[in-house]
Each structure stands twice: as structure tokens, then as C-alpha cells.
N, CA, C and O of each residue as an XYZ file, in Angstrom:
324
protein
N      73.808      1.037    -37.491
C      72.514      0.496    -37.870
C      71.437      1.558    -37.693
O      70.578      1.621    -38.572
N      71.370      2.502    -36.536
C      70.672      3.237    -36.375
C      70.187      4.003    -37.812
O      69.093      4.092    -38.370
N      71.584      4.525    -38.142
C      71.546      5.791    -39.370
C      70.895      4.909    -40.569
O      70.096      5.417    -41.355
N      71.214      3.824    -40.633
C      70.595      2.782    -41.901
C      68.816      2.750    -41.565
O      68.026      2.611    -42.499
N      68.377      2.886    -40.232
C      66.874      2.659    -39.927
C      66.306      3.947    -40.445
O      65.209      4.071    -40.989
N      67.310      5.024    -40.175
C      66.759      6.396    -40.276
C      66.905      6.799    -42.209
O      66.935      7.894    -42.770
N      66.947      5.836    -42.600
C      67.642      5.884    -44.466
C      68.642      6.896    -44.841
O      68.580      7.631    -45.826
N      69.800      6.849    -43.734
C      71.009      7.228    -44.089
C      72.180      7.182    -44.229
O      73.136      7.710    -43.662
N      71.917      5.779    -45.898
C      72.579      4.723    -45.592
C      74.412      5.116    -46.328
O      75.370      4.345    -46.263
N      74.405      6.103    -46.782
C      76.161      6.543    -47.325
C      76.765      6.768    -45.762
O      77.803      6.190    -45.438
N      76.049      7.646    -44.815
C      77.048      7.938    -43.808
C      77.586      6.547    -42.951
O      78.749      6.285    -42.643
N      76.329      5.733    -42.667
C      76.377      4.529    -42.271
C      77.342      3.626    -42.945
O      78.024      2.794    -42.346
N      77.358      3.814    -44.091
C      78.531      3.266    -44.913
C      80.003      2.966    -44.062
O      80.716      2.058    -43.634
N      79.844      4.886    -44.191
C      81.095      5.198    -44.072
C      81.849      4.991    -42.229
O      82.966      4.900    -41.721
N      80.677      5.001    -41.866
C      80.866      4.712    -40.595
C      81.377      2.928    -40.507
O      82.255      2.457    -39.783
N      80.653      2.331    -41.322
C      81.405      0.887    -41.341
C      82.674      0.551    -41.536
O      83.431     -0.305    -41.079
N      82.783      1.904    -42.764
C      84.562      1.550    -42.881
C      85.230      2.457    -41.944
O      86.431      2.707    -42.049
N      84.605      2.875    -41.177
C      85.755      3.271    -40.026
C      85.910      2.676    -38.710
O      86.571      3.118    -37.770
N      85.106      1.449    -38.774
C      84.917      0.358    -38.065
C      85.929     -0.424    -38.168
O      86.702     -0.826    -37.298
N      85.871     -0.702    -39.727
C      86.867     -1.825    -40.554
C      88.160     -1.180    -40.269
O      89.034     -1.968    -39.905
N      88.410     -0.255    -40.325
C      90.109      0.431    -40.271
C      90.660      0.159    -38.547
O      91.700     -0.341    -38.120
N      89.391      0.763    -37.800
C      89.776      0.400    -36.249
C      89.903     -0.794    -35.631
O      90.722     -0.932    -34.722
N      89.054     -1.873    -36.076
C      89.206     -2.928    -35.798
C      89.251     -4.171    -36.943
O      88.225     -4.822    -37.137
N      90.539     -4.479    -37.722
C      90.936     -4.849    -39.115
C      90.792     -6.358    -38.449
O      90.540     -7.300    -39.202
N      90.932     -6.546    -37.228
C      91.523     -8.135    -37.067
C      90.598     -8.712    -35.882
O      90.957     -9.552    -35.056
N      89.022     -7.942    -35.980
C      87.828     -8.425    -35.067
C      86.365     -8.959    -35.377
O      86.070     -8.835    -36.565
N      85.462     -9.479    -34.643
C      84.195     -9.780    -34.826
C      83.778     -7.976    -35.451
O      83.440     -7.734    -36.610
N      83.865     -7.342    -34.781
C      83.420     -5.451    -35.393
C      83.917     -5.448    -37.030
O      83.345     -5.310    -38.112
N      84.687     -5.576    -36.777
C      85.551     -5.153    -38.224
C      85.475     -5.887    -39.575
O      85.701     -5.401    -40.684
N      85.048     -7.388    -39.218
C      84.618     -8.645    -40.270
C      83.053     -8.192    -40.374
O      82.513     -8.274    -41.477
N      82.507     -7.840    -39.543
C      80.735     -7.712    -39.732
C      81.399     -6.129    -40.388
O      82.070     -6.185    -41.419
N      81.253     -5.333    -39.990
C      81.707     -3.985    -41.042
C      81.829     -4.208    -42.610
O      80.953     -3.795    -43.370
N      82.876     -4.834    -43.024
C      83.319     -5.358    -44.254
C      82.183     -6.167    -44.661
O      81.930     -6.223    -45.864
N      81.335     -6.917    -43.681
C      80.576     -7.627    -44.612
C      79.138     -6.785    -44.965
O      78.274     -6.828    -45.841
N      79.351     -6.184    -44.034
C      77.549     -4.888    -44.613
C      78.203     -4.345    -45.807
O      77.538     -4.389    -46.842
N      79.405     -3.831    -45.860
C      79.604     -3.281    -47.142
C      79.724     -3.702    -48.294
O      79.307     -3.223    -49.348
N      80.621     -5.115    -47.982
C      80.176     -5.825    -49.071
C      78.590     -5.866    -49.627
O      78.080     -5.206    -50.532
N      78.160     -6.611    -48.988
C      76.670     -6.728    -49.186
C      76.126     -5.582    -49.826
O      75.467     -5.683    -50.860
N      76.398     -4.350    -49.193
C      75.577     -3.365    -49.997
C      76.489     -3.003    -51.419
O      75.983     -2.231    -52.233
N      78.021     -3.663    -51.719
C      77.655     -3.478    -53.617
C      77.306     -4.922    -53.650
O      78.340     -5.498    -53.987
N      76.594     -5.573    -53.511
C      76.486     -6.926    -53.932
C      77.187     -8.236    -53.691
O      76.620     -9.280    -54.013
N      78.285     -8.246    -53.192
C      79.180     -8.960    -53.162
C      79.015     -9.998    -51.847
O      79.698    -10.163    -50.837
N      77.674    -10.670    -52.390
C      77.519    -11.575    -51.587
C      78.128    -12.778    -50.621
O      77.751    -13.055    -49.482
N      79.208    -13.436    -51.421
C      79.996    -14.310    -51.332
C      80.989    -13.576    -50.660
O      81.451    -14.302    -49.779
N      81.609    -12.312    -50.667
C      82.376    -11.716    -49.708
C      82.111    -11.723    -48.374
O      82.708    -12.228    -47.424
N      80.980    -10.989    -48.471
C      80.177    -11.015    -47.368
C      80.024    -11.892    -46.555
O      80.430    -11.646    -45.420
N      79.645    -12.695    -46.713
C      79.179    -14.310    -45.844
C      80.444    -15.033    -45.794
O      80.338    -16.127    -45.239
N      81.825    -14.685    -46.290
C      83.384    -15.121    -45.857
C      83.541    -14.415    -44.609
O      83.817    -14.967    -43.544
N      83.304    -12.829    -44.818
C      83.848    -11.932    -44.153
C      82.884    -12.157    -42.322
O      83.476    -11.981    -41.257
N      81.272    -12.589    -42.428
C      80.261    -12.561    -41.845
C      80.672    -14.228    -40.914
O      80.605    -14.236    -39.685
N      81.110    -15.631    -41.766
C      81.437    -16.144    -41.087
C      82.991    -16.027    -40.341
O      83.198    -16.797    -39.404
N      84.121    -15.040    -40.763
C      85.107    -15.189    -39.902
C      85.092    -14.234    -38.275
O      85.983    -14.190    -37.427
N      83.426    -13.392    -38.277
C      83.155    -12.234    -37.472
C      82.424    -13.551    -36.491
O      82.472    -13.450    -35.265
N      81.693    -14.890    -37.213
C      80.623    -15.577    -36.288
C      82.050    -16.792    -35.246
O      82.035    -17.330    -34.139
N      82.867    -16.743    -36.161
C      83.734    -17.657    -35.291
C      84.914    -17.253    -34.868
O      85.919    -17.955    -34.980
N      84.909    -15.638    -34.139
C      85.587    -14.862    -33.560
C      84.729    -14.021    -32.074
O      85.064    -13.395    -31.068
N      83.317    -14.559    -32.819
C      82.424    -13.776    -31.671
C      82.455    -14.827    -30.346
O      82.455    -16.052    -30.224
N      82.489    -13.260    -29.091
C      82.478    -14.049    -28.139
C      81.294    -15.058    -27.255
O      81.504    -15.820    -26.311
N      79.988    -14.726    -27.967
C      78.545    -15.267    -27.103
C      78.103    -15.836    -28.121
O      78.337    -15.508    -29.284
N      77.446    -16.712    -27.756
C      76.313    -17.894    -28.520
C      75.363    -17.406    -28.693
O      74.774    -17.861    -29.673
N      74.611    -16.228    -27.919
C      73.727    -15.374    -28.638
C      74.296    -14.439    -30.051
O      73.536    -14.305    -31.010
N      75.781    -13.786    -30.064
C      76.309    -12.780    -31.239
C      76.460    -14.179    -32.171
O      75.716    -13.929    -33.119
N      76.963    -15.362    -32.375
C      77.027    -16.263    -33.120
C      75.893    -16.647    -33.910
O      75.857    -16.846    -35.124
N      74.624    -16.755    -32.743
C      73.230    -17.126    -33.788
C      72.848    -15.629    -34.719
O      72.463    -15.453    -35.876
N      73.083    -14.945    -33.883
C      72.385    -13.442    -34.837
C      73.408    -13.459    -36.294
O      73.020    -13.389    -37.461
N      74.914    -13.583    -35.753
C      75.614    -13.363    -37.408
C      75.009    -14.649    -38.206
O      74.833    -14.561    -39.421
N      74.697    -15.830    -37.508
C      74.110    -16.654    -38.332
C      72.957    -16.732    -39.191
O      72.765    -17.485    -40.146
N      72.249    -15.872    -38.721
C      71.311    -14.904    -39.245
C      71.456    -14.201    -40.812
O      70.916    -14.223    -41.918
N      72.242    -13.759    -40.296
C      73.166    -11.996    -41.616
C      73.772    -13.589    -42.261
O      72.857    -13.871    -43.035
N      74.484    -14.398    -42.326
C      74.845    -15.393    -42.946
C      73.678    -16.022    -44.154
O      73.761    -16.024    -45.382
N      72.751    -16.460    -43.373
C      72.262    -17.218    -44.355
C      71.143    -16.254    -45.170
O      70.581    -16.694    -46.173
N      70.848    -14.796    -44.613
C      70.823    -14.192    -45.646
C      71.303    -13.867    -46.913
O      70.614    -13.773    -47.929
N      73.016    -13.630    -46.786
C      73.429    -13.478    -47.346
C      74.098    -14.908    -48.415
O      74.333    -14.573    -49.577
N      74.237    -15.623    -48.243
C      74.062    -16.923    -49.067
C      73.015    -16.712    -50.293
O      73.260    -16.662    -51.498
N      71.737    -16.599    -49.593
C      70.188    -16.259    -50.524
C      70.018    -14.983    -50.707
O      68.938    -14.410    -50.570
N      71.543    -14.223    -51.172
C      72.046    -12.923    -52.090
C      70.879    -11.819    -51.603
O      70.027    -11.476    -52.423
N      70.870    -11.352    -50.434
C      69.645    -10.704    -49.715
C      70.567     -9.406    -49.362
O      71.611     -9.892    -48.925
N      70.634     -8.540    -49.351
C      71.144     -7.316    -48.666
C      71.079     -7.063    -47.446
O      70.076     -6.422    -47.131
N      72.001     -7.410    -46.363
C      71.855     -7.404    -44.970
C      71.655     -5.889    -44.612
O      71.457     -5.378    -43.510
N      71.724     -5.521    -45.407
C      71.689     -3.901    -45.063
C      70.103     -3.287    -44.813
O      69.666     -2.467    -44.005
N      69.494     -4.045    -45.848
C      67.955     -3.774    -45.807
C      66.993     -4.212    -44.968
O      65.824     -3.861    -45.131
């Protein structure tokens, strides 16, 4: 997220998918996949991928925040931005 604040958003990318490769079967790795989705558009991916990260997360605080990136992404918003 940092590199995305600083508008450098390809490395950040790529840093997501090396998130997604390390952790294929976690809350990390479902939110990863879903920023990327999101950033080509693929809204509806996203918010699959965003709710299987919210009902894998371990705190009721990480649950409301992906709930957050969720219903952004529903109302086709770029969580990335």
C-alpha cells in the first residue's frame, strides 16, 4: 500500500502477486488477488476474492475494514485508489 500512496502502482502490483503466490490459501493472498483484480476492473472477482479474505480473517476489526474494500468494490470503485 505504501508504494500505491507514493504512485507506484506496477511495482505494488507486482508485489501483490507475490503475496498471492506465498500465501495462495490466506486472508494475505485473497486481499492480494483482489487489489489486482480491481485494478483491471474485475470487480465481481474482486469482492469473491475480498469476501473469502473477510471470512478467513482473524479480528473483527480486519473483517470490518475488508468490509470496507467490499462494498467498494460492489459500487465498481477501484480499491486501489
Amino acid at each position: 500500500r505504501r508504494l500505491q500512496n507514493q504512485k507506484q502502482n506496477a511495482e505494488a502490483m507486482e508485489i501483490f502477486k507475490d503475496v498471492d503466490k506465498r500465501f495462495p490459501q490466506g486472508v494475505y493472498g485473497d486481499l492480494a488477488r483482489a487489489r489486482i483484480k480491481s485494478a483491471a476492473g474485475d470487480f465481481a472477482g474482486a469482492a469473491s476474492d475480498a469476501k473469502k479474505a473477510q471470512a478467513t480473517a482473524p479480528t473483527d476489526a480486519q473483517k470490518q475494514s475488508i468490509q470496507a474494500l467490499i462494498t467498494r468494490l460492489e459500487a465498481k470503485q477501484d480499491v486501489n485508489k
